[in-house]
C-alpha positions as CSV (number, residue, x, y, z in Angstrom):
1,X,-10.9,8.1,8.0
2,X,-11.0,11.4,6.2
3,X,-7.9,12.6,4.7
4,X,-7.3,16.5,3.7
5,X,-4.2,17.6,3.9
6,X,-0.7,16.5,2.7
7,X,0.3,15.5,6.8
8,X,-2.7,13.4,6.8
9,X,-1.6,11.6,3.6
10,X,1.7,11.8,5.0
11,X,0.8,9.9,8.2
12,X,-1.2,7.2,6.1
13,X,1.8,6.7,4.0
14,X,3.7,6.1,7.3
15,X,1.6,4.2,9.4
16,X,1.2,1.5,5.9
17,X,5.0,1.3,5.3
18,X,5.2,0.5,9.5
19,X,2.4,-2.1,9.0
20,X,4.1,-3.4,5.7
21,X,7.6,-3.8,7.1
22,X,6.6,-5.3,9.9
23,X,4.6,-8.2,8.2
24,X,7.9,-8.4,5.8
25,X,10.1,-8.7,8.9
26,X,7.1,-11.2,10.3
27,X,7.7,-13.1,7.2
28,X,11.5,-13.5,7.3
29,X,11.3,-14.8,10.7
30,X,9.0,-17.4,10.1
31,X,11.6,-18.8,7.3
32,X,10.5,-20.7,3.9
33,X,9.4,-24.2,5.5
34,X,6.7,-26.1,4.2
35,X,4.3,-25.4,7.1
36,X,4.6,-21.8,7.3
37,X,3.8,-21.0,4.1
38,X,0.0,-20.3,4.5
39,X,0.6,-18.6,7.4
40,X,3.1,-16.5,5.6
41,X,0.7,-16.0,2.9
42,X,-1.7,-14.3,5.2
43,X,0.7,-12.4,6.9
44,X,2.1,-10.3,3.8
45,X,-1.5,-9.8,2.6
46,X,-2.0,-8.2,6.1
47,X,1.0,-5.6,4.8
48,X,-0.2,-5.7,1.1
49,X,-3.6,-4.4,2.3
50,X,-2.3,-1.7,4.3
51,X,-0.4,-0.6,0.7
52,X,-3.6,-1.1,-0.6
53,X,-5.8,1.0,2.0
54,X,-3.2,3.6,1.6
55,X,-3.3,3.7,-2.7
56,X,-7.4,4.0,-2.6
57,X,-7.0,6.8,0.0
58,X,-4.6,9.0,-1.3
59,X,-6.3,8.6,-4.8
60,X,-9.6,9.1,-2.5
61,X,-8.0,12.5,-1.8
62,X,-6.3,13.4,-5.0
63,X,-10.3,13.5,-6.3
64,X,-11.8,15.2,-3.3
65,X,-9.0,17.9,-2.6
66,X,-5.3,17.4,-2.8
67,X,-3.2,19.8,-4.7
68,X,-4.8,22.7,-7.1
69,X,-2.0,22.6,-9.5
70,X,-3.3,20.3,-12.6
71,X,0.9,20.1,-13.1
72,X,1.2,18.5,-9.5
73,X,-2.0,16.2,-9.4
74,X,-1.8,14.7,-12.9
75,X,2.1,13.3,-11.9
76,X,0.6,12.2,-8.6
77,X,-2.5,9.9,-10.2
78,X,0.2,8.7,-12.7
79,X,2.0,7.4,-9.9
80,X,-1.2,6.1,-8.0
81,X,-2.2,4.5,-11.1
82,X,1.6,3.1,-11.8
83,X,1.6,1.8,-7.9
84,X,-2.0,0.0,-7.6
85,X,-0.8,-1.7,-10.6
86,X,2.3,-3.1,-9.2
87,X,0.4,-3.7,-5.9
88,X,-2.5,-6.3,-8.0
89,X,0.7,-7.7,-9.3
90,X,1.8,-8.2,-6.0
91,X,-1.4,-10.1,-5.0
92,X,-1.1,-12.2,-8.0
93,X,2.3,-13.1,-7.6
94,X,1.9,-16.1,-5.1
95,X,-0.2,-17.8,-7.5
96,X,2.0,-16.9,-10.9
C-alpha cells in the first residue's frame, strides 16, 4: 500500500478507526465471561493491529514525503512517536 498524500493517510486513519471500533463493539458484545476471554483477546488485537498498521504507515510517509514544513512534520512524528507508545502499552496491558 503506498501512501502519498494527506487523503491517502486520511483514509488509512479511517478505515483503522472502522476496524478498531468494530472489534471494540465485537468485544462488548461477547461480555466479560470466563470463556470468552481468549477469544476477546484476539479480537481487540485484530483492532490493535489495524492502529498499529496505521502508526508504521503514516510514520512510513512522514519519512518518504508528507509535509515540507519542518514546523508541521516535527509536531506530527511527536505525535507518532507519543501514539505507538501508548499503542505497545496497549499490547502489554492484558498481561500487566
Amino acid at each position: 500500500m503506498k501512501i502519498e498524500s494527506t487523503r491517502d493517510v486520511g483514509q488509512l486513519w479511517l478505515f483503522s478507526g472502522l476496524v478498531f471500533t468494530a472489534s471494540v463493539v465485537v468485544v462488548r458484545l461477547l461480555g466479560r465471561g470466563y470463556g470468552v476471554r481468549t477469544a476477546s483477546l484476539w479480537i481487540g488485537y485484530v483492532g490493535l493491529a489495524a492502529i498499529g498498521v496505521a502508526l508504521l504507515l503514516t510514520w512510513r510517509w512522514l519519512n518518504h514525503g508528507g509535509p515540507r514544513s519542518l514546523a508541521v512534520r516535527i509536531p506530527l512524528r511527536l505525535v507518532v512517536v507519543a501514539a505507538i507508545l501508548l499503542w505497545v502499552l496497549a499490547l502489554l496491558f492484558p498481561f500487566l
